[in-house]
C-alpha positions as CSV (number, residue, x, y, z in Angstrom):
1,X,-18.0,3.5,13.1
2,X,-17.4,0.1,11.2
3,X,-14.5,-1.3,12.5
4,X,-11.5,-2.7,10.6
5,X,-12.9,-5.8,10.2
6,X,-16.1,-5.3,9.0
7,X,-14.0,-2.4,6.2
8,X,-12.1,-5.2,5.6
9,X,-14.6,-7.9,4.6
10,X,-16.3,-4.9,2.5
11,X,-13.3,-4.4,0.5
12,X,-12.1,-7.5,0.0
13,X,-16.0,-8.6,-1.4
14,X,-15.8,-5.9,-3.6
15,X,-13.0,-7.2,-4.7
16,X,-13.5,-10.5,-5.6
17,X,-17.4,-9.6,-7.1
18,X,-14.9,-7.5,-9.7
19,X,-12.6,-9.9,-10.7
20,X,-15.4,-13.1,-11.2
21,X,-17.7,-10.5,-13.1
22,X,-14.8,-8.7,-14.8
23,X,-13.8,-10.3,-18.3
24,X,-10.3,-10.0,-17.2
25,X,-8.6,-13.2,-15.2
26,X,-9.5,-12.9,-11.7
27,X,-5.4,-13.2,-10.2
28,X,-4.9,-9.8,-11.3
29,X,-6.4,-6.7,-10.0
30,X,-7.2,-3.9,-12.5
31,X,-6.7,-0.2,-11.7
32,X,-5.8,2.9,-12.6
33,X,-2.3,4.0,-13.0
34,X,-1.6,7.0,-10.3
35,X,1.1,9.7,-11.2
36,X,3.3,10.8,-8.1
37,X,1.4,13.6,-8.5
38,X,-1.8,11.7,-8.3
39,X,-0.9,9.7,-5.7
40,X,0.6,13.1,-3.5
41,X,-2.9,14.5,-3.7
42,X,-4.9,11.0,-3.0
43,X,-3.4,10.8,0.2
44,X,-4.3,11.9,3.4
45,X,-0.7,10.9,5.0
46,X,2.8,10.4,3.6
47,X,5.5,8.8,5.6
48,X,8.5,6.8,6.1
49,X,9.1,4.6,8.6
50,X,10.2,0.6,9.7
51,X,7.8,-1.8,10.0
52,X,8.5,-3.2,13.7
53,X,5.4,-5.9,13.9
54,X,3.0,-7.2,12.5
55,X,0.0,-9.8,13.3
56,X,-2.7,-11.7,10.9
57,X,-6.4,-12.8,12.4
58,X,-9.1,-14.1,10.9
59,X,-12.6,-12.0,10.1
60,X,-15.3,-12.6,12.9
61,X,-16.9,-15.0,9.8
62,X,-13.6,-16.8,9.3
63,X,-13.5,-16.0,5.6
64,X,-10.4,-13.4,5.4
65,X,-7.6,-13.2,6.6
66,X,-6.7,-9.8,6.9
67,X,-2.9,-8.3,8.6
68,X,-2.4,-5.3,10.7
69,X,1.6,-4.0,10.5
70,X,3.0,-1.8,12.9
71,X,5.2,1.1,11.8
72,X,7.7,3.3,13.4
73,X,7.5,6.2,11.5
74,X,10.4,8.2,10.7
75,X,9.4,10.9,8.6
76,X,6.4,12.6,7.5
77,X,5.8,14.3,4.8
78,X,2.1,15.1,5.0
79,X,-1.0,15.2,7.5
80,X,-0.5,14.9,11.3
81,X,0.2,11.3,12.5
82,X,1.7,9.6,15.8
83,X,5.2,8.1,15.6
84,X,3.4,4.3,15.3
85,X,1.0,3.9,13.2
86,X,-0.9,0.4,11.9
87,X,-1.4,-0.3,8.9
88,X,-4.1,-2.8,8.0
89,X,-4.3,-4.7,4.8
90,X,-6.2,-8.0,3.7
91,X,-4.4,-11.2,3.2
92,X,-1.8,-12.7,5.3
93,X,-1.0,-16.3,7.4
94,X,-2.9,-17.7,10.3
95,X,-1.7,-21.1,11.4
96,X,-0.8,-23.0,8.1
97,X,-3.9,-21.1,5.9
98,X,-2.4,-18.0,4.1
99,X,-4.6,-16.1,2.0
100,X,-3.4,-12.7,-0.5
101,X,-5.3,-10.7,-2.6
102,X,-3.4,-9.2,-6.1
103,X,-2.4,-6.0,-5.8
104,X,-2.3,-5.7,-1.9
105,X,1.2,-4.7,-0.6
106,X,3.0,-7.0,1.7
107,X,5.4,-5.5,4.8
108,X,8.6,-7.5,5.9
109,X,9.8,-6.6,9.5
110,X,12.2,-4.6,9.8
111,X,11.9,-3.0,6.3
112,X,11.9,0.5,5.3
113,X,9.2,2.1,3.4
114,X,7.9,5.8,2.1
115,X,3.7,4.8,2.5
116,X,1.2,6.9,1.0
117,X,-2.1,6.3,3.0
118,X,-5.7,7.4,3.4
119,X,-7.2,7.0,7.4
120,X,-9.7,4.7,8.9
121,X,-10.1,5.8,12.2
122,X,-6.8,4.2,13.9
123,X,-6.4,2.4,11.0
124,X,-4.2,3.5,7.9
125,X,-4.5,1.8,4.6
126,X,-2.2,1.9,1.1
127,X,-3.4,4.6,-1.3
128,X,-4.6,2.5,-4.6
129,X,-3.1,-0.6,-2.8
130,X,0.7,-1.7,-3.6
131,X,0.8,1.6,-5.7
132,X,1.0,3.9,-2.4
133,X,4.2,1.7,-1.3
134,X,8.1,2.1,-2.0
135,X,9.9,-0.2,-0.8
136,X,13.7,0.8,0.2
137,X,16.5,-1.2,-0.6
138,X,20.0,-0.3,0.3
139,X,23.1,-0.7,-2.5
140,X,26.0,0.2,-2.4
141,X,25.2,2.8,-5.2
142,X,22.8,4.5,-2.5
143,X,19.5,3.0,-1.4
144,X,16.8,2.7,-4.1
145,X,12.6,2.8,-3.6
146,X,10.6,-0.1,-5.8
147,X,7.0,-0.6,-5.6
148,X,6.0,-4.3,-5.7
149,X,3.4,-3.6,-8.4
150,X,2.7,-7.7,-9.3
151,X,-0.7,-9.0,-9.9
152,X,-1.9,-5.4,-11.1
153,X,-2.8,-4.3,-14.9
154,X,-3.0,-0.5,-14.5
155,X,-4.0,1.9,-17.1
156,X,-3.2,5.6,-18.2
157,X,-6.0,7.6,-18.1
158,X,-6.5,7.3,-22.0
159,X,-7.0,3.5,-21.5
160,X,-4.0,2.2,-22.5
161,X,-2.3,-0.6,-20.2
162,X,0.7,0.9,-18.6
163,X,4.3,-0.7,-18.7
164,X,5.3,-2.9,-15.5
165,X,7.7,-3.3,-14.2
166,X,8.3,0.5,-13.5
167,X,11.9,1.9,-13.1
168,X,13.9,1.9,-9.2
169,X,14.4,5.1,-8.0
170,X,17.2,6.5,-5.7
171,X,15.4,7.8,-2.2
172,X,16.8,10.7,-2.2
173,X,14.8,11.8,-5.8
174,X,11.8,10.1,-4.3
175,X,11.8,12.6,-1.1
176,X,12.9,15.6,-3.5
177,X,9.9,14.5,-5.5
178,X,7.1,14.5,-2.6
179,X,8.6,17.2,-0.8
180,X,8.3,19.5,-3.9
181,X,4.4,17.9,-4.5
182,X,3.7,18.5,-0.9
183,X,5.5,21.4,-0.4
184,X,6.7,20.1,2.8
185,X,10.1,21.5,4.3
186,X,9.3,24.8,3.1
């Protein structure tokens, strides 16, 4: 099994071979937009949970910097997980280097988030990148779930470049939302 590392390296070198042979500019990353629906069925796990840690390292090669985050999970919506669970993502800061890659969601401790995720071994990683991550914000209206989609063009599946940035949501229609997709609860 390759570890994280080594998926890590692959990924972000796929990455960047895209974006230099791509006629697009290179600080954006280029996708395809996912429908909740979409993104419900993509995903191996769905959860919510606060990110408690999280630690950056360099790749055995010292080219990537690459972050795992530690999350308590609170709730899941789909597949079988434990109540921590890391999330591993490339970019991040070691010492006074910080490297990112556009697209890739970043974690702030003590955050709340609803994740949608595929498995790695241990490892769990953002379904199509910052698109698989809803960030919560409390208001005094009710708390609200964003995703961070910056540095992504993402198109509809007839081609067309879809709208950014896309509309907050209220958590509460979020979790009705998967719940009813996942058909968890029932």
């Amino acid at each position: 099994m390759r570890s994280i590392r080594s998926r890590l390296v692959g990924s972000l070198a796929l990455a960047i071979t895209l974006s230099i042979a791509a006629p697009w500019s290179a600080s954006a990353t280029v996708g395809s937009y996912l429908t909740m629906p979409a993104l419900v069925r993509l995903s191996e796990v769905i959860v919510t949970g606060t990110v408690v840690s999280q630690a950056s390292a360099w790749s055995p090669d010292h080219r990537l910097i690459y972050t795992r985050t530690t999350v308590q999970v609170t709730h899941t919506y789909k597949g079988d997980v434990p109540s921590t669970i890391v999330i591993g993502t490339v970019g991040g800061r070691v010492g006074h280097r910080v490297m990112s890659a556009a697209g890739t969601p970043t974690f702030t401790v003590g955050e709340e988030a609803m994740l949608f995720l595929h498995v790695a071994g241990d490892v769990y990683f953002p379904t199509a990148l910052s698109q698989g991550v809803f960030h919560f914000q409390s208001a005094s209206a009710g708390a609200t779930a964003a995703r961070d989609l910056s540095g992504m063009t993402l198109m509809a599946s007839d081609g067309t470049v879809v709208a950014s940035p896309e509309p907050t949501l209220h958590v509460t229609d979020l979790e009705s939302t998967v719940v009813r997709l996942t058909g968890a609860g029932s």
